[in-house]
C-alpha positions, 0 to 999 in steps of 0.5 A, spaced: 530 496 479 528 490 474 523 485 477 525 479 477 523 474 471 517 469 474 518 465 468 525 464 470 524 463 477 518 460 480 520 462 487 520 469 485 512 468 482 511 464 489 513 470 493 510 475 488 504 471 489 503 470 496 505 477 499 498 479 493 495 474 497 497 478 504 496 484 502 489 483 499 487 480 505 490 486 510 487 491 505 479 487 505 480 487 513 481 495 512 476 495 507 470 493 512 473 496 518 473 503 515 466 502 512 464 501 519 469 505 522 468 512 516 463 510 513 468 510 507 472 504 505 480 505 505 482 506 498 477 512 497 479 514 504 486 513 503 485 517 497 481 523 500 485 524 506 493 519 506 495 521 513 488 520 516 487 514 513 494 511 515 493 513 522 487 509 523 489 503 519 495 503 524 491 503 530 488 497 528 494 493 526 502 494 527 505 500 523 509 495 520 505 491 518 500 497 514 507 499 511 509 492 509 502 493 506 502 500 502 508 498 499 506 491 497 500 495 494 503 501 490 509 496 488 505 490 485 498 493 484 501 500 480 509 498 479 512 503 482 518 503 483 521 500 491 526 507 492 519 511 490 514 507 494 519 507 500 520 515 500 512 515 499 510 511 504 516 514 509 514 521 508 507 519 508 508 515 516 511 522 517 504 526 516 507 528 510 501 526 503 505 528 498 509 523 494 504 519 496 498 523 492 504 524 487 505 516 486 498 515 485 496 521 481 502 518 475 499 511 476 491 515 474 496 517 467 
């Protein structure tokens, strides 16, 4: 799927902004709450151990709300396409680490 031309269409560059906003703002919530919580942060967390982290994240907010921010994250922050961050983070929900781990390792290329 071809990103929408923010410079074409400022509601896109809007919306692309202010689901940033959201995200960031859940993701630095985690942060500290796993820092407290772990004794890590969430991103090193998530990276260590994907289905763990997952879980304790959606035990402290809406499952829907932490996979709105995974998919916000990977699609924005590593570009990644929809269909691939959807299997990911749907397989990832499921116990299952492995696209997950594969979406970051090619982002690390």
């Amino acid at each position: 799927m071809k990103p929408i031309s923010s410079a074409r269409n400022p509601e896109a560059l809007m919306l692309e902004r202010g689901l940033r906003r959201a995200a960031l703002g859940l993701l630095a919530d985690l942060e500290v709450y796993f820092r407290e919580t772990v004794g890590r942060g969430f991103v090193q967390y998530l990276m260590e151990d994907p289905v763990r982290a997952y879980r304790l994240a959606a035990s402290r907010y809406p499952e829907s709300l932490v996979r709105a921010a995974l998919r916000a994250a990977l699609r924005l922050g590593l570009g990644a396409s929809s269909a691939d961050v959807e299997l990911a983070v749907e397989m990832l929900s499921t116990g299952i680490p492995s696209k997950f781990l594969a979406l970051l390792n090619r982002a690390a290329q």
